[in-house]
C-alpha positions as CSV (number, residue, x, y, z in Angstrom):
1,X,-0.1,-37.1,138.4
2,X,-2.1,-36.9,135.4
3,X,-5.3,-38.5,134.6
4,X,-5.5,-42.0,133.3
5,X,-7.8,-43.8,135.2
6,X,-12.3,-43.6,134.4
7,X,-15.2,-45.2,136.1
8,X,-17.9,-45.8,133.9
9,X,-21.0,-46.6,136.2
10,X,-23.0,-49.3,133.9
11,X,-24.9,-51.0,136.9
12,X,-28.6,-49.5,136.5
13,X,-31.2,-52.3,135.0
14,X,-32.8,-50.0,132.1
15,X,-36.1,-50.2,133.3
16,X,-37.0,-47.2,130.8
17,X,-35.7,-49.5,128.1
18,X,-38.4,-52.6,128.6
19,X,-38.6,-55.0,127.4
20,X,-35.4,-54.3,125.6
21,X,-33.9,-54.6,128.5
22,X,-35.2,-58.1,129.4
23,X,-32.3,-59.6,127.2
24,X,-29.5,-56.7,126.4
25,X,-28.2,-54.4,128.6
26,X,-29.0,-50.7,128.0
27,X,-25.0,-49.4,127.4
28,X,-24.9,-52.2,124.7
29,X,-27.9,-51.1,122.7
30,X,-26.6,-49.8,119.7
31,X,-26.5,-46.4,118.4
32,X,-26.8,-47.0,115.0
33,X,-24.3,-49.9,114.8
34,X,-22.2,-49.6,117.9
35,X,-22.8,-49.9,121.1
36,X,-23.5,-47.0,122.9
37,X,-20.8,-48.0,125.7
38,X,-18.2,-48.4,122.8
39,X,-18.5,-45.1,122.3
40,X,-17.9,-44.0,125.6
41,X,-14.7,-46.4,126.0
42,X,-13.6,-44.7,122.8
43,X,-14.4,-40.8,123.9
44,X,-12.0,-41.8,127.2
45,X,-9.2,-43.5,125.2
46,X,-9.1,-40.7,123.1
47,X,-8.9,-38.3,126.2
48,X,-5.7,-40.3,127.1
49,X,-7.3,-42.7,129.6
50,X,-5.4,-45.9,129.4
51,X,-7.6,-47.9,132.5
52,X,-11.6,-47.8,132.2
53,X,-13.4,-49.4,135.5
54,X,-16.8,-50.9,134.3
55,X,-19.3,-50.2,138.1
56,X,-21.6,-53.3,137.0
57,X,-24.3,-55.2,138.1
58,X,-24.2,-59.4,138.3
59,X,-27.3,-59.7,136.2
60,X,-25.9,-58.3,133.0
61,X,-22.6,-60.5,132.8
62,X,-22.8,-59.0,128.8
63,X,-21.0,-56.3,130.2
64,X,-18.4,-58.4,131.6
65,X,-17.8,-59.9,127.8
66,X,-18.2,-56.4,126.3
67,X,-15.2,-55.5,128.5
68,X,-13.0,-58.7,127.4
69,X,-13.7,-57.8,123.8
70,X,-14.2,-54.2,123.4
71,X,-11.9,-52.2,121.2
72,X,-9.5,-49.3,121.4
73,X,-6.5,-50.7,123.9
74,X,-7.6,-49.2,127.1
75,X,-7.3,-51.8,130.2
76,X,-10.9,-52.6,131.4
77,X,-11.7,-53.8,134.5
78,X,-15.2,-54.6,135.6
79,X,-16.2,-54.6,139.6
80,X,-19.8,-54.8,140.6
81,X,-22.3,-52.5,142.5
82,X,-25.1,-55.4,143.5
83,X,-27.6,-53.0,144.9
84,X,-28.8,-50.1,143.5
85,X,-27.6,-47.2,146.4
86,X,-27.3,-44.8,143.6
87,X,-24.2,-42.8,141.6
88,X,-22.4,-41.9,145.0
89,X,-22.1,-45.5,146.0
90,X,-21.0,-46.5,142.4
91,X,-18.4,-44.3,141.7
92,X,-17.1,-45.8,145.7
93,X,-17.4,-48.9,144.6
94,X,-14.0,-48.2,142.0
95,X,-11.8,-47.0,145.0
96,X,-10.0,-50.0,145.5
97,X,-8.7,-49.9,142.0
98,X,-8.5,-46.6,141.8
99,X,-6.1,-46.0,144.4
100,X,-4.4,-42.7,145.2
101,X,-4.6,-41.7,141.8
102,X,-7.1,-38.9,139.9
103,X,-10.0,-40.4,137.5
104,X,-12.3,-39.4,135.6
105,X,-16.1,-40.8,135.6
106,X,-18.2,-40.8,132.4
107,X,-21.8,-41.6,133.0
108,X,-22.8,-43.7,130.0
109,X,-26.3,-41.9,129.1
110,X,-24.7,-39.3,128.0
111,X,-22.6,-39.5,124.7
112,X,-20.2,-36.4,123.5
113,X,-19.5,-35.9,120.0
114,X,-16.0,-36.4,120.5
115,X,-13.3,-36.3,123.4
116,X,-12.9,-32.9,123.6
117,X,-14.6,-31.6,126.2
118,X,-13.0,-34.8,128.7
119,X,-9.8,-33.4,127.7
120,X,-11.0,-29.8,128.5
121,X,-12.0,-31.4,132.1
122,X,-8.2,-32.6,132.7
123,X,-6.8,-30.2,131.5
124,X,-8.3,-28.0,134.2
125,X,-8.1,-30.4,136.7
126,X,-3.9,-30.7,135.5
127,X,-4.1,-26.5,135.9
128,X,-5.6,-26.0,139.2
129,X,-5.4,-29.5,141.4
130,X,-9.3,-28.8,142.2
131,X,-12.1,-31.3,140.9
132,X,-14.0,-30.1,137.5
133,X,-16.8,-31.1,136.5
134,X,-18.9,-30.5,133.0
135,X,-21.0,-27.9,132.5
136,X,-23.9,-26.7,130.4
137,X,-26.2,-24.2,130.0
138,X,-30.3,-25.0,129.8
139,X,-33.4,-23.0,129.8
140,X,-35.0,-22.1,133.1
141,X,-38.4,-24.2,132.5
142,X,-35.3,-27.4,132.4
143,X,-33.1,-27.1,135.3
144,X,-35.2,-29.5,137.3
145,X,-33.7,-32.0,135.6
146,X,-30.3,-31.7,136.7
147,X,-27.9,-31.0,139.3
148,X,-27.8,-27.0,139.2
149,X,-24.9,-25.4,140.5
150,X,-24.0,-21.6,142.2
151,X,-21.6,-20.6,140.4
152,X,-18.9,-18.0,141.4
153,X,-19.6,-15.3,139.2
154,X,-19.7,-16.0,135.2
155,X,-17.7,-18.3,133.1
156,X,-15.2,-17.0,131.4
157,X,-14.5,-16.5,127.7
158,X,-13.1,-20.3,128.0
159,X,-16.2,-21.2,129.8
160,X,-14.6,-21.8,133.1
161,X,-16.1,-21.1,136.5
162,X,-15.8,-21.8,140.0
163,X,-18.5,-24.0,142.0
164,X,-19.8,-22.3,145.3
165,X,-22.7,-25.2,145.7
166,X,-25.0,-27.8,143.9
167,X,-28.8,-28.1,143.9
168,X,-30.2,-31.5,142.9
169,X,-33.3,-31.0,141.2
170,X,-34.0,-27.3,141.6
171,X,-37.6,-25.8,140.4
172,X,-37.1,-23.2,138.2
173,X,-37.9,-20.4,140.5
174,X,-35.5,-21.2,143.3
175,X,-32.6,-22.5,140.7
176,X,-29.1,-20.8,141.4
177,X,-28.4,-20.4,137.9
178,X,-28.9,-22.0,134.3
179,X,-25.5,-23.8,135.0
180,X,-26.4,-27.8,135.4
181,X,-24.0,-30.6,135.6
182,X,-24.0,-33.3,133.1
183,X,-22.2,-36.6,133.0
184,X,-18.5,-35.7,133.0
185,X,-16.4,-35.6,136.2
186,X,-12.5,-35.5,137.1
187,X,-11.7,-36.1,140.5
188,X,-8.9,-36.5,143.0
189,X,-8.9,-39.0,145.7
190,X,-9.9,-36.6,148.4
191,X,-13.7,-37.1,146.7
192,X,-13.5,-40.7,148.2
193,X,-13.4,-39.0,152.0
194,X,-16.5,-36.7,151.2
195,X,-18.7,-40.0,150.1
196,X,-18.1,-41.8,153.2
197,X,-19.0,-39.2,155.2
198,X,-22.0,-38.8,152.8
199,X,-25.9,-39.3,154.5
200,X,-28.1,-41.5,152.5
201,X,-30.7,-39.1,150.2
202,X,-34.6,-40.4,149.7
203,X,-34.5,-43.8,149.0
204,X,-31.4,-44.6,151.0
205,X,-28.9,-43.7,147.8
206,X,-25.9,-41.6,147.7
207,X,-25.7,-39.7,145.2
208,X,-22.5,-37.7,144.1
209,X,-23.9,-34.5,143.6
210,X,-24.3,-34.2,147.0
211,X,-20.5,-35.6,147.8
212,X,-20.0,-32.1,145.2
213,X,-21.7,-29.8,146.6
214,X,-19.8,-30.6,150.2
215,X,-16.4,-30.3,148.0
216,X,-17.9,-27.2,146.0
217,X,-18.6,-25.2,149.5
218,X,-15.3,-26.0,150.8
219,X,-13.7,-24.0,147.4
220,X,-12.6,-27.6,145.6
221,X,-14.9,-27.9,142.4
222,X,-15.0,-25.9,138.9
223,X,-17.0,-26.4,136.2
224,X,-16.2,-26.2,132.6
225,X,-19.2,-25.4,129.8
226,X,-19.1,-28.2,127.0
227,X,-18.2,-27.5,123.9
228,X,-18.8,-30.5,121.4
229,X,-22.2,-31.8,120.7
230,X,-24.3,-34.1,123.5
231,X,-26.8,-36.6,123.4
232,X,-28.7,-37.9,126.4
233,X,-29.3,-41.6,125.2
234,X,-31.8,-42.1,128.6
235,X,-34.5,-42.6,127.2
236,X,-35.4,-44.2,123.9
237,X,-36.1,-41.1,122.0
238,X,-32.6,-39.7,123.4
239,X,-31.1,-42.9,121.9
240,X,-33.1,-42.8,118.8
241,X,-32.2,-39.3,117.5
242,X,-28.3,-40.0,119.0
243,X,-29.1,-42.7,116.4
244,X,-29.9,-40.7,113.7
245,X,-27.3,-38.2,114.3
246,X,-24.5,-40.9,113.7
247,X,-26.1,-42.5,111.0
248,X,-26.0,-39.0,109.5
249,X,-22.3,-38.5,110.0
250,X,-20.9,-41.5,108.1
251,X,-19.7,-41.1,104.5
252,X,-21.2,-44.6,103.6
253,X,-24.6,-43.9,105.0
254,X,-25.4,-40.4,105.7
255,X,-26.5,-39.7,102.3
256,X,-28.6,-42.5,101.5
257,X,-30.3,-41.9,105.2
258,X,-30.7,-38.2,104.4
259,X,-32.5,-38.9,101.4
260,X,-35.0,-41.1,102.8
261,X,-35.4,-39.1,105.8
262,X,-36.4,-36.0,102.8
263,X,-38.7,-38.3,101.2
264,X,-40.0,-40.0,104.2
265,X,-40.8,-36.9,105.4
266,X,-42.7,-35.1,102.6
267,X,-44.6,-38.0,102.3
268,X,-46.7,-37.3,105.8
């Protein structure tokens, strides 16, 4: 069955985005001038994704309207996640509409350069029937950032490898590898039986790199290394410089922001 179903997990309140935050939702902040969730809708249409499932929260309906207006032609359907019991509960929160079939969730912090590496993720998932999940390499002193993952062996020369485990948060000494996960997943609808059997982490949340690492150790995950370029837009410098990079790339503004950036800069 191939893949035409994402969740997009947009509940979180953007406290790091205050007081922003107090009035727009932090998907619809703009980078440059689009929202940063357009962007993401557009990266899955263009991956073939024909139905989007918005995880929101009640207290941002401007998600809700972003999702009657938004471009591209995809279907988007928004269901809510009222308490914040973290990425694992989210993603469960979509199983109703997602039914029987595989999906693919995009976390919205993170914004890809284009759809390639989502269609890489399918396309592996289409291959092997096992879940795949995206994949980059980070120096040591940063894996405690991420979901770090033993891989089995090394990737290959298409940057594919399999998943033995995953380590949430890692120091750098006792990391498994350089390999983290970031924001892209494809799944089938076996993931739905490891998160209820899932314990609640610190905090009482269930998060879905533990739901993983249960698949990963029973030989059900790969990982595929990105390709295209990636900006994390959690935190306002992340969204700032994913900004600039836009701004950069358009014919009708890249030049005229270039040069003030030259002269802006010579000027310290």
């Amino acid at each position: 069955m191939p893949v035409r179903v994402a969740v997009i997990p947009a509940a979180g309140l953007g406290t790091r985005f205050l007081p922003a935050t107090k009035v727009v939702p932090k998907e619809l902040l703009p980078v440059f001038d689009t929202p940063s969730l357009q962007h993401t809708v557009d990266e899955a249409i263009g991956a073939g994704i024909e139905h989007i499932i918005l995880i929101s929260n009640r207290a941002k309906p401007a998600i809700e309207m972003f999702a009657e207006k938004a471009s591209g032609g995809a279907r988007i359907t928004v269901v809510y996640q009222d308490s914040p019991r973290g990425l694992g509960h989210a993603v469960e929160c979509a199983r109703e509409l997602v039914g029987d079939a595989p999906f693919a969730v995009l976390l919205p912090d993170e914004l890809m350069g284009d759809s390639s590496h989502l269609k890489d993720l399918i396309n592996e998932y289409d291959a092997t029937g096992k879940a795949t999940i995206g994949l980059k390499r980070v120096p040591r002193n940063e894996v405690s950032a991420y979901g770090c993952i033993t891989p089995q062996g090394v990737p290959d020369a298409t940057g594919r490898v399999g998943i033995r485990d995953v380590v949430e948060k890692p120091n750098a000494v006792d990391a498994p590898s350089d390999l983290v996960i970031i924001g892209r997943y494809v799944f089938g609808r076996d993931l739905f039986g490891f998160l209820a059997t899932l314990k609640p982490a610190a905090g009482g949340e269930l998060q879905l790199s533990d739901a993983i690492g249960n698949m990963a150790r029973t030989g059900k995950v790969n990982g595929v290394l990105i390709s295209c370029t990636r900006h994390d837009t959690g935190t306002p410098m992340g969204m700032l410089t994913a900004s600039i990079d836009a701004a950069l790339k358009r014919r009708d503004v890249g030049p005229q922001l270039r040069g003030w950036l030259e002269t802006r800069l010579k000027g310290q």
